[in-house]
C-alpha positions as CSV (number, residue, x, y, z in Angstrom):
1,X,96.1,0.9,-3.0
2,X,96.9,-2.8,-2.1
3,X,95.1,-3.9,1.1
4,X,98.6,-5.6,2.3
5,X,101.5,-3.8,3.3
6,X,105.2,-5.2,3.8
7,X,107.4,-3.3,5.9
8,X,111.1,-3.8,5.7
9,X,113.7,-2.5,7.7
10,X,117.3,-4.9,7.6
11,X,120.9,-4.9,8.5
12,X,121.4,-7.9,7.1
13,X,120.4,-7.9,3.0
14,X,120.7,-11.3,2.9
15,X,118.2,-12.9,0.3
16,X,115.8,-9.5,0.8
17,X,115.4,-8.7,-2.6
18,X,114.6,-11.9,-4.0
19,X,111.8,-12.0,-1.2
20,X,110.7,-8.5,-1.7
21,X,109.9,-9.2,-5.1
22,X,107.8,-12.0,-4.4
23,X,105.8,-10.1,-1.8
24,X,105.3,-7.5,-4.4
25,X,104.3,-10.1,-7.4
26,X,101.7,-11.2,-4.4
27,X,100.2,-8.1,-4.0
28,X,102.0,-6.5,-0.7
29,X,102.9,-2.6,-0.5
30,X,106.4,-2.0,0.1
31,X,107.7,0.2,2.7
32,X,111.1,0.8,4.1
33,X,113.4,3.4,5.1
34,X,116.6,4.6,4.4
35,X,119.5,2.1,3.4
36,X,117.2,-1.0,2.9
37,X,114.6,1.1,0.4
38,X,117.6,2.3,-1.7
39,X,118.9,-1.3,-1.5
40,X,115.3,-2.5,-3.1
41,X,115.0,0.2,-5.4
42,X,118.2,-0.4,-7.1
43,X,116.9,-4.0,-7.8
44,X,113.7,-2.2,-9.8
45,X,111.4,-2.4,-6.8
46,X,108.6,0.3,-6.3
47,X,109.1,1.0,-2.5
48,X,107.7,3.9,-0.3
49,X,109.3,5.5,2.2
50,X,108.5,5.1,6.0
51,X,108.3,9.1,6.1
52,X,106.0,9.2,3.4
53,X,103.4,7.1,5.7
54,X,104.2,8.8,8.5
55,X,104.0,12.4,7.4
56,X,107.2,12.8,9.3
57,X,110.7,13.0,7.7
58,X,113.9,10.9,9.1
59,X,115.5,13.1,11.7
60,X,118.7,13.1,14.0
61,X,121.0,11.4,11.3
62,X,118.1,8.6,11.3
63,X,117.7,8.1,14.6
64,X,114.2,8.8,14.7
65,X,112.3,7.4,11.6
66,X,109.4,4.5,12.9
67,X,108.7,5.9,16.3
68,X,105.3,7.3,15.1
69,X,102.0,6.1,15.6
70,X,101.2,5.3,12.2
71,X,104.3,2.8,12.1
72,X,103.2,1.0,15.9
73,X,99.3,1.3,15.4
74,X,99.4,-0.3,11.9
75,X,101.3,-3.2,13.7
76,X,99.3,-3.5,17.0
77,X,95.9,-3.1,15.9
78,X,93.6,-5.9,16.7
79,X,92.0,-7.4,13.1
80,X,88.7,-8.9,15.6
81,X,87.9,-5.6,17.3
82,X,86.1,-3.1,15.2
83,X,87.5,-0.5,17.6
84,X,91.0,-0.4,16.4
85,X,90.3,-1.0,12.9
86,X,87.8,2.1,13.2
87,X,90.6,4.2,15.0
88,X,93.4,3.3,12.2
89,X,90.2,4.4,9.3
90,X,89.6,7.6,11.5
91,X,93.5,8.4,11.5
92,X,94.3,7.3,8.0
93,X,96.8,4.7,9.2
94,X,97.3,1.7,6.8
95,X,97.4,-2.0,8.4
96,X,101.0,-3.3,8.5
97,X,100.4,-7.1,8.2
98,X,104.2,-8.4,7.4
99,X,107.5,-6.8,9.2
100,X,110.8,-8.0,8.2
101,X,113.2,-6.5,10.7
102,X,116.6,-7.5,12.1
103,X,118.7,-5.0,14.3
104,X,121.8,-3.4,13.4
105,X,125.0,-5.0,14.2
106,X,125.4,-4.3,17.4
107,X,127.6,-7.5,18.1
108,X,130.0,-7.0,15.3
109,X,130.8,-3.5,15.8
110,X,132.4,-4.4,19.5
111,X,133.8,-7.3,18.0
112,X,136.1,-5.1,16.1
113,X,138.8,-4.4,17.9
114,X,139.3,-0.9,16.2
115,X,135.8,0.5,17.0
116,X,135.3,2.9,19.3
117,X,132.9,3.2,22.4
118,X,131.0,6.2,20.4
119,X,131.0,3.5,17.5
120,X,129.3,0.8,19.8
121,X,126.4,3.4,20.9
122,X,125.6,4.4,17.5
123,X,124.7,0.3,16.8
124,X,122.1,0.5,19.4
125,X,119.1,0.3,17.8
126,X,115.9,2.0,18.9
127,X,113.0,1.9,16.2
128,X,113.9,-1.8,14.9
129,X,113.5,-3.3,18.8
130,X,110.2,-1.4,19.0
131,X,108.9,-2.5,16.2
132,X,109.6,-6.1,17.0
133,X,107.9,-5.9,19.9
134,X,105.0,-4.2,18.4
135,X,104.5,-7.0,15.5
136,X,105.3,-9.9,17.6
137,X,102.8,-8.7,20.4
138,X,100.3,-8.7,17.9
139,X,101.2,-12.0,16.1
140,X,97.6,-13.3,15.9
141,X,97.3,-11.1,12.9
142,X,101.2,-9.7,11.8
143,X,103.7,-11.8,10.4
144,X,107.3,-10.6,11.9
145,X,110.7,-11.8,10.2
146,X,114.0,-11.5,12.0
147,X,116.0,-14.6,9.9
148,X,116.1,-14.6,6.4
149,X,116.2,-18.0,7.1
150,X,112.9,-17.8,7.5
151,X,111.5,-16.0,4.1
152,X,111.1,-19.0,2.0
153,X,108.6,-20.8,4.5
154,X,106.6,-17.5,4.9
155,X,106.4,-17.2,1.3
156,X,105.3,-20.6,0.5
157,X,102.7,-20.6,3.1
158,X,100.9,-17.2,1.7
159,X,101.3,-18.3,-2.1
160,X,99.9,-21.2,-0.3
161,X,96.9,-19.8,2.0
162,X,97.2,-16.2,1.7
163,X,98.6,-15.7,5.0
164,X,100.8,-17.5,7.2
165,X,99.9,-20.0,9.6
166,X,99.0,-19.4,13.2
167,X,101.6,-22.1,14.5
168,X,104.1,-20.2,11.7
169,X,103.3,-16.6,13.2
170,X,103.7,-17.8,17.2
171,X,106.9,-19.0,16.5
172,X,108.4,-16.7,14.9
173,X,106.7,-14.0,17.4
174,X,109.1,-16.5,20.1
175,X,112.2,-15.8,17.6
176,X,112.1,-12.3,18.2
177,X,111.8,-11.8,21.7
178,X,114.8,-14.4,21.0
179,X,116.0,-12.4,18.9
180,X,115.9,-9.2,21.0
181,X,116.9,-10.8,24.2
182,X,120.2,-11.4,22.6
183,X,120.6,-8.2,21.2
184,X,119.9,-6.2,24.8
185,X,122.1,-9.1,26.8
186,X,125.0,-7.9,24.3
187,X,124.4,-4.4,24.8
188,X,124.4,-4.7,28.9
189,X,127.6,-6.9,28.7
190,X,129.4,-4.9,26.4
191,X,128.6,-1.3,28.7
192,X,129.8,-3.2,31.6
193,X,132.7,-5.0,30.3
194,X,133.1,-1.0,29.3
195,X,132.6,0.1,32.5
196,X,135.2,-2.5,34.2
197,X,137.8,-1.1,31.4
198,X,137.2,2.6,32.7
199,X,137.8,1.9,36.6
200,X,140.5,-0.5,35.9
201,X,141.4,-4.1,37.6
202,X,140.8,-2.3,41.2
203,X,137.0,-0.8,40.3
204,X,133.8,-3.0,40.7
205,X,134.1,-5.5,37.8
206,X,130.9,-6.9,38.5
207,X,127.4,-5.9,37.3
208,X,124.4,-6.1,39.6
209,X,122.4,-8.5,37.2
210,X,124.3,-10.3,34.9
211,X,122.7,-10.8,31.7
212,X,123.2,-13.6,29.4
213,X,121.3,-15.0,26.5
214,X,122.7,-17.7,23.7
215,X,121.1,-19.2,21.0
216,X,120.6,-23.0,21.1
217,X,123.0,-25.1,18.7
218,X,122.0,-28.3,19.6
219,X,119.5,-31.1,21.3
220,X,121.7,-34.0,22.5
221,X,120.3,-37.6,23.6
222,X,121.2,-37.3,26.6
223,X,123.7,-35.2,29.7
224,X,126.3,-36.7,31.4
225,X,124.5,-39.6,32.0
226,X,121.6,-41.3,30.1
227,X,118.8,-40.2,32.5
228,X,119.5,-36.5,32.0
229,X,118.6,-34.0,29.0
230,X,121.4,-31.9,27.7
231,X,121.5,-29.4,25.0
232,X,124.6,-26.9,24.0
233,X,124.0,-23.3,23.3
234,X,126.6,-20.7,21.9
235,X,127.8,-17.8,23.1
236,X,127.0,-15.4,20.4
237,X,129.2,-12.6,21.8
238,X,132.6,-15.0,21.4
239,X,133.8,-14.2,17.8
240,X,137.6,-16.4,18.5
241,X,138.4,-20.0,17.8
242,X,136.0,-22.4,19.8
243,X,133.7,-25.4,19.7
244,X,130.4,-24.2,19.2
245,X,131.6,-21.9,15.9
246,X,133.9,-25.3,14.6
247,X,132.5,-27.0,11.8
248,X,131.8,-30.1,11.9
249,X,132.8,-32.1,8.3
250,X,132.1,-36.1,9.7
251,X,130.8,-38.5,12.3
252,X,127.8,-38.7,14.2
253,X,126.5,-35.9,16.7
254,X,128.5,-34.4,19.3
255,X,126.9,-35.6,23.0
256,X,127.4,-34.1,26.0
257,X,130.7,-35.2,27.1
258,X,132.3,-35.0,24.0
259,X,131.9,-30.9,24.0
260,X,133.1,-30.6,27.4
261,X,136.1,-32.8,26.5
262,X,136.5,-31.1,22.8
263,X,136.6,-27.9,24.7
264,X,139.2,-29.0,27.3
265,X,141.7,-30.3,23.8
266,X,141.3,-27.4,21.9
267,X,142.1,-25.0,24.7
268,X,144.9,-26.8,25.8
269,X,146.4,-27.3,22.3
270,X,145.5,-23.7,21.5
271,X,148.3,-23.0,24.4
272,X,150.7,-24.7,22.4
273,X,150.5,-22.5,19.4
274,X,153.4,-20.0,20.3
275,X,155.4,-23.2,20.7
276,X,157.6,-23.8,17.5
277,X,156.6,-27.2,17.2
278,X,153.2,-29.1,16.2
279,X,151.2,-29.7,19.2
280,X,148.9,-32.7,19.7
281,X,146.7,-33.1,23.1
282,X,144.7,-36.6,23.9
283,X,141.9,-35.6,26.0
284,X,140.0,-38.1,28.5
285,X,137.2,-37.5,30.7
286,X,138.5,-33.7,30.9
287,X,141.7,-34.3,31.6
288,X,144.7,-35.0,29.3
289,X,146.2,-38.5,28.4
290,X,149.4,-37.2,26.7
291,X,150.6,-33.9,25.3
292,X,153.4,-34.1,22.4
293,X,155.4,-31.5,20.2
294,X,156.8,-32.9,16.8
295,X,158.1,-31.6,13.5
296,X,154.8,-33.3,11.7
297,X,151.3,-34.0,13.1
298,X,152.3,-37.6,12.9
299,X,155.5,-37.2,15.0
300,X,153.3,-35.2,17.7
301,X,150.5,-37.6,17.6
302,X,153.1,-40.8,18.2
303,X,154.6,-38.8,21.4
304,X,151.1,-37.5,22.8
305,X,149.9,-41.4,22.6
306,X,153.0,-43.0,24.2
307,X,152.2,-41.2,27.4
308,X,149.4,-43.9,28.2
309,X,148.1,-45.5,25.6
310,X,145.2,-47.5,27.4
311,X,143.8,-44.0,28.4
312,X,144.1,-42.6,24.6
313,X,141.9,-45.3,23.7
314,X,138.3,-43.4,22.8
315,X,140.4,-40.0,23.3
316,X,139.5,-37.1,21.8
317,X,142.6,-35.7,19.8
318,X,143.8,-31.9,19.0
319,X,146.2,-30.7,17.0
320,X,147.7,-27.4,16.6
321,X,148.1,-27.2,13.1
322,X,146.6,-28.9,9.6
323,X,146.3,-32.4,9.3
324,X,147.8,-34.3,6.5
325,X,147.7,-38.3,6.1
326,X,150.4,-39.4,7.9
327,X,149.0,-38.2,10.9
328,X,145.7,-38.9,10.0
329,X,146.1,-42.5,9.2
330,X,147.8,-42.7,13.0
331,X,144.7,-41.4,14.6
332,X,142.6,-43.7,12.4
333,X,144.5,-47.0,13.2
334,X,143.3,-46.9,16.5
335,X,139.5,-46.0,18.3
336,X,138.9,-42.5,18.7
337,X,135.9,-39.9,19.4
338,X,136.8,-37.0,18.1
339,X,139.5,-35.3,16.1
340,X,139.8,-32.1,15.9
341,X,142.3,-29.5,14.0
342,X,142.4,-26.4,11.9
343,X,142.1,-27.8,8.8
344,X,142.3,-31.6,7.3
345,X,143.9,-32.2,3.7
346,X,142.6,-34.5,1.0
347,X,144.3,-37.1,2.4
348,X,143.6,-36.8,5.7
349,X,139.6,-36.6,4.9
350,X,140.2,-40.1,3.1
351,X,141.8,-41.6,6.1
352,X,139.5,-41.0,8.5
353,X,135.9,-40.9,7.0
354,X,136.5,-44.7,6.5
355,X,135.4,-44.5,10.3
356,X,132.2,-44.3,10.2
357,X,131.3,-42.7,13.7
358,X,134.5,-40.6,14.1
359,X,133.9,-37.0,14.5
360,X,135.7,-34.5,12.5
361,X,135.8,-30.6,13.4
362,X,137.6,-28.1,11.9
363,X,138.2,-25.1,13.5
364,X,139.8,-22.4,10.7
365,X,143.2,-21.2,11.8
366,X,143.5,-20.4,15.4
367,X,142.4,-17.0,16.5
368,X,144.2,-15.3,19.4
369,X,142.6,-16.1,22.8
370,X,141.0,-12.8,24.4
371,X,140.0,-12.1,28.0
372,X,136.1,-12.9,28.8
373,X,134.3,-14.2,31.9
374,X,132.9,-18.2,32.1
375,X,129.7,-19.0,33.5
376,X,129.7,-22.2,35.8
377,X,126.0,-23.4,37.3
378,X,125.5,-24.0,41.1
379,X,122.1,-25.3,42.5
380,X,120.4,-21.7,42.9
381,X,123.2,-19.6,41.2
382,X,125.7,-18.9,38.7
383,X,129.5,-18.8,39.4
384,X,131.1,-16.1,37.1
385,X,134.9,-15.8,36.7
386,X,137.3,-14.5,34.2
387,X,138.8,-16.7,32.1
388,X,142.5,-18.3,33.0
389,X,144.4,-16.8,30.5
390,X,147.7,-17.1,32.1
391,X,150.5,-18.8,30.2
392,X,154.1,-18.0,31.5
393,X,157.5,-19.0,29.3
394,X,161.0,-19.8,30.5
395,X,161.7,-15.7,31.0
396,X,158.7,-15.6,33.7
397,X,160.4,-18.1,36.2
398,X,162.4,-17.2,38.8
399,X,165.3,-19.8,39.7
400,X,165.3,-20.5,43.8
401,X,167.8,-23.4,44.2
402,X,171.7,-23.3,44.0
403,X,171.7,-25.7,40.8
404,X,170.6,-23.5,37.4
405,X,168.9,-24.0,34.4
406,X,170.4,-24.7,31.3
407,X,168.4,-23.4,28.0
408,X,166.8,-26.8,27.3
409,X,166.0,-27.0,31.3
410,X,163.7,-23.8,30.8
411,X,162.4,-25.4,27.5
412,X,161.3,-28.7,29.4
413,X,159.7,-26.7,32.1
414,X,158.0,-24.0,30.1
415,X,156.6,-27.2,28.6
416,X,155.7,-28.9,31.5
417,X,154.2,-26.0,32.5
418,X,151.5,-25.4,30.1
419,X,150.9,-29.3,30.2
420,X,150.0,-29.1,33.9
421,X,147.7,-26.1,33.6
422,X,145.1,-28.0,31.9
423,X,145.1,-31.2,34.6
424,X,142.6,-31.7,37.2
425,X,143.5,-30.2,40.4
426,X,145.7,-31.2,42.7
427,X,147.9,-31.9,39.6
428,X,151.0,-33.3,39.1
429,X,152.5,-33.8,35.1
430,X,156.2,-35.5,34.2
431,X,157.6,-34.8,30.8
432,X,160.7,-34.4,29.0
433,X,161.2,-31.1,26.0
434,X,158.4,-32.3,23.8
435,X,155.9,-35.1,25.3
436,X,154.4,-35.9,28.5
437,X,155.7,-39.3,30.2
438,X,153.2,-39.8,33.4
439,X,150.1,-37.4,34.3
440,X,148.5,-37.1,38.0
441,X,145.2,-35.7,37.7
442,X,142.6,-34.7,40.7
443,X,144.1,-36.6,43.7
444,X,142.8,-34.7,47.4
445,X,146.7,-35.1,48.3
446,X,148.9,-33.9,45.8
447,X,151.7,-36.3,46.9
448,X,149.3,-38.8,45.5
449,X,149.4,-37.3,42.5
450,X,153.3,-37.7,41.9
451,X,153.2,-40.9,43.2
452,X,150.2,-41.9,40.2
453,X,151.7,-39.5,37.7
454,X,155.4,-41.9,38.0
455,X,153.2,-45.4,38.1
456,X,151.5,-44.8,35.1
457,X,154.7,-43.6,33.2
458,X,155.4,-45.9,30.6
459,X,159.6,-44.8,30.9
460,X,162.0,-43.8,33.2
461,X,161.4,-40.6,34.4
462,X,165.2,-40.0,34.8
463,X,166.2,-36.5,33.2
464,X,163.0,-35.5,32.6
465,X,161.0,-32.3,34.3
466,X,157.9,-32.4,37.1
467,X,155.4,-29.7,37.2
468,X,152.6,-28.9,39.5
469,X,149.6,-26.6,39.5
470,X,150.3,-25.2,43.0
471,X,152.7,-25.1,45.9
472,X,154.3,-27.9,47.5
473,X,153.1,-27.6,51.1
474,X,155.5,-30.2,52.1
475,X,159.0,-31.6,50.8
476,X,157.4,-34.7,50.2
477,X,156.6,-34.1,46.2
478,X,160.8,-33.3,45.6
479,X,161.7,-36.2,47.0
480,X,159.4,-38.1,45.2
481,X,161.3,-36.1,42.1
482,X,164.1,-37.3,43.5
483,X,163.6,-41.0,43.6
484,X,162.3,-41.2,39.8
485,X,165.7,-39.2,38.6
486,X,163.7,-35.7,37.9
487,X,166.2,-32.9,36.7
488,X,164.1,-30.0,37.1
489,X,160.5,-29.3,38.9
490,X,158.5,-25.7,38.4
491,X,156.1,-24.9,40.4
492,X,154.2,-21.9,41.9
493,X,155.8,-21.4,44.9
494,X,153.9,-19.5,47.9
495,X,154.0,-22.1,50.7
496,X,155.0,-21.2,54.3
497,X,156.9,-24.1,53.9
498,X,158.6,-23.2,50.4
499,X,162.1,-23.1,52.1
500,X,161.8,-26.6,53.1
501,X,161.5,-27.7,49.1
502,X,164.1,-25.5,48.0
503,X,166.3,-27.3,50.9
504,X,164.8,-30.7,49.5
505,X,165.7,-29.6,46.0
506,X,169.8,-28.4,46.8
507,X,170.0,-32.0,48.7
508,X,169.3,-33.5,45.7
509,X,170.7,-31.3,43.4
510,X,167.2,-30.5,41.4
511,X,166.9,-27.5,39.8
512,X,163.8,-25.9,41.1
513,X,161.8,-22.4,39.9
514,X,158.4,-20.6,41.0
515,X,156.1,-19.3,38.4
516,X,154.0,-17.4,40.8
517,X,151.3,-18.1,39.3
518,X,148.9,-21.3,40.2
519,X,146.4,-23.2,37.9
520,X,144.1,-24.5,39.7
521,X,141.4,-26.9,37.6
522,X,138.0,-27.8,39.4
């Protein structure tokens, strides 16, 4: 019998028989249970079965099939102490010097929207966790895979050596506790994000530890400013459209501020997707630089830059739909950071890798945005809070002046609407049906914010529509309206002094509505 045994236990089959056969040509025994031993023998592989080394069969539909001490003591025992290794002779238990174990997937299963609860609980896995921890624990003499990422190096060091390095072993030994902090941080969030569904919006939504764990994606040079270090992690439990997953296809590295302001375009322009139009967002320093709607990328790109194009410059650009050249050769004739989209044609690739730094992501069509909870970082604590998924059309407003809306009124406003949602606090955003003329971003007064939002419009502001993230506390902000010609404002509405805007609003015959709903953006 080979003094080296293997044993594999995988969800993911990725690569495993191509490494399984080299462990065998190397002179490892193959063990493995139940779906990943049928998996090896149907690609000619002699494998033995976990219960045969255990003397126990697989019971409870496999729930119970490593929890034996001839699985855990062939994986702890110490190589230096003559104790153990006497104690595994005395109790016939082989050495298990190689385990190649990832879990079962736990985090797809709930990402499925047609799985059930029972479906969830039956993806928790038991043995595989243990077994991790067994291997890894005792990494100064077992080698323990979780990535098939990682067979090849394994490989090459014990055709190499005869064993794996002690550097090779401890880090991998760090992947799976990793590894396994993930898996548990999925489990907890996804039986309390159960939970909260059970007692509805009124029971206690909030877990007494909240647990989180994601996976680094990158390093970066440097934070928001040189002398701090930055790196970006992923969220491993989001499975919709978003940054981290995008891929990137040219230009240099994303920093720091280029994710955070990514992020802000692509989940602005992902609000513009019910819209029937093209959507393209500029994005500075968090905040947007112009919003426009057009039949083409091109068209919506033109009207998105016209709001201010001395801000646009070094923007970072989103569209809502595929790229072709016309547009693309817009965003190239000027400086930008980033561009990003769902797709780029041939055309549009040709255009704009002739800038050498410009970065290119391409996010896959857009996936529907689904309720989850963002994490925010205070000195000493965490700030948790569900998303802000609200996004209200012309049927959600509710008319309060004695002038009405006409059809392309509640067109312009449902527009403006979704424009001012994504714009610092206290906000203030002009635009007409399809582009942004003058944007107010995070003023303390929010009659300060009108008054910016109208200076930097390129245009007259005559006919076109005001929106703002909260209440007017004062009249102040409609007469502003007024001055610049202002058809139509929306607005939340919920001041003790909303009577004196709607008064403000019939004197100058501005059509006013409330949303009821605010947006505030810290």
């Amino acid at each position: 019998m080979p003094d080296r045994h293997a044993l594999l236990s995988v969800s993911d089959k990725t690569g495993l028989v191509q490494f399984a056969q080299r462990l065998q040509a190397l002179g490892f025994r193959l063990i493995s249970t139940g779906g990943t031993a049928a998996h090896l023998r149907e690609a000619g592989l002699e494998v033995t079965e976990v219960s045969t080394l255990t003397g126990f069969p697989e019971v409870l539909d496999g729930r119970v099939k490593t929890l034996h001490p001839a699985v855990h003591a062939g994986l702890l025992a110490r190589r230096d102490r003559e104790d153990h290794l006497a104690v595994l002779r005395e109790q016939g238990i082989s050495r298990i010097d190689l385990l190649v174990v990832n879990l079962y997937p736990f985090q797809q299963t709930v990402a499925d929207p047609a799985k059930t609860y029972q479906d969830a609980v039956e993806q928790i896995d038991i043995g595989g966790p243990a077994m991790l921890r067994s291997a890894a624990k005792n990494h100064a003499s077992v080698t323990v895979v979780t990535d098939p990422a990682d067979y090849w190096q394994v490989l090459a060091e014990i055709e190499d050596d005869g064993t794996t390095k002690e550097e090779t072993r401890r880090a991998l030994a760090r992947k799976v506790f990793t590894h396994t902090s993930l898996y548990d941080a999925a489990i907890a969030n996804y039986l309390a994000r159960a939970a909260r569904e059970d007692e509805g919006d009124g029971g206690d939504a909030w877990p007494d530890v909240y647990t989180a764990a994601y996976p680094l994606v990158q390093t970066m040079r440097y934070g928001e400013n040189p002398h701090q270090a930055a790196a970006f992690y992923r969220d491993p439990a989001c499975s919709e459209t978003n940054i981290a997953s995008a891929r990137q296809l040219h230009g240099k590295a994303l920093s720091y501020n280029n994710v955070l302001d990514a992020e802000g375009a692509l989940e602005m322009v992902r609000d513009m997707t019910e819209l029937a139009l093209c959507a393209a967002v500029i994005v500075k320093h968090s905040n947007p630089c112009g919003v426009g709607l057009g039949d083409t990328p091109l068209q919506a790109y033109e009207r998105a830059r016209a709001t201010d194009p001395d801000s646009a410059f070094g923007g970072i650009v989103a569209f809502s739909r595929p790229v072709d050249g016309g547009g693309a050769a817009a965003v190239a004739s000027t400086f930008n950071e980033i561009v990003i989209a769902p797709s780029f044609d041939g055309d549009a690739m040709a255009a704009l890798t002739k800038k050498k730094n410009l970065r290119l992501l391409e996010t896959g069509p857009f996936t529907p945005k689904q309720p989850s909870r963002i994490l925010r970082g205070v000195v000493g604590g965490v700030l948790a809070a569900d998303r802000d998924l609200g996004l209200l059309g012309r049927r959600d407003f509710r008319t309060v002046t004695e002038a009405q809306p006409t059809v392309d009124d509640l067109t312009g406003l449902a527009f403006a609407w979704r424009c001012v949602k994504w714009v610092k606090s206290n906000a203030i955003v002009y635009t007409t049906e399809t582009e942004t003329l003058g944007i107010g971003a995070g003023q303390m007064s929010r009659v300060d914010s009108a008054r910016i939002a109208a200076q930097k419009a390129n245009r007259p502001l005559k006919g076109s529509y005001m929106a703002s993230d909260a209440f007017f506390p004062f009249r102040d902000c409609v007469d502003i309206a007024a001055e610049h010609g202002v058809r139509a404002i929306v607005q939340p509405g919920g001041s003790v002094r909303d009577q004196e805007s709607i008064e403000a609003a019939n004197e100058h015959g501005i059509v006013m509505v409330f949303t009821g709903m605010r947006h505030f953006r810290h």
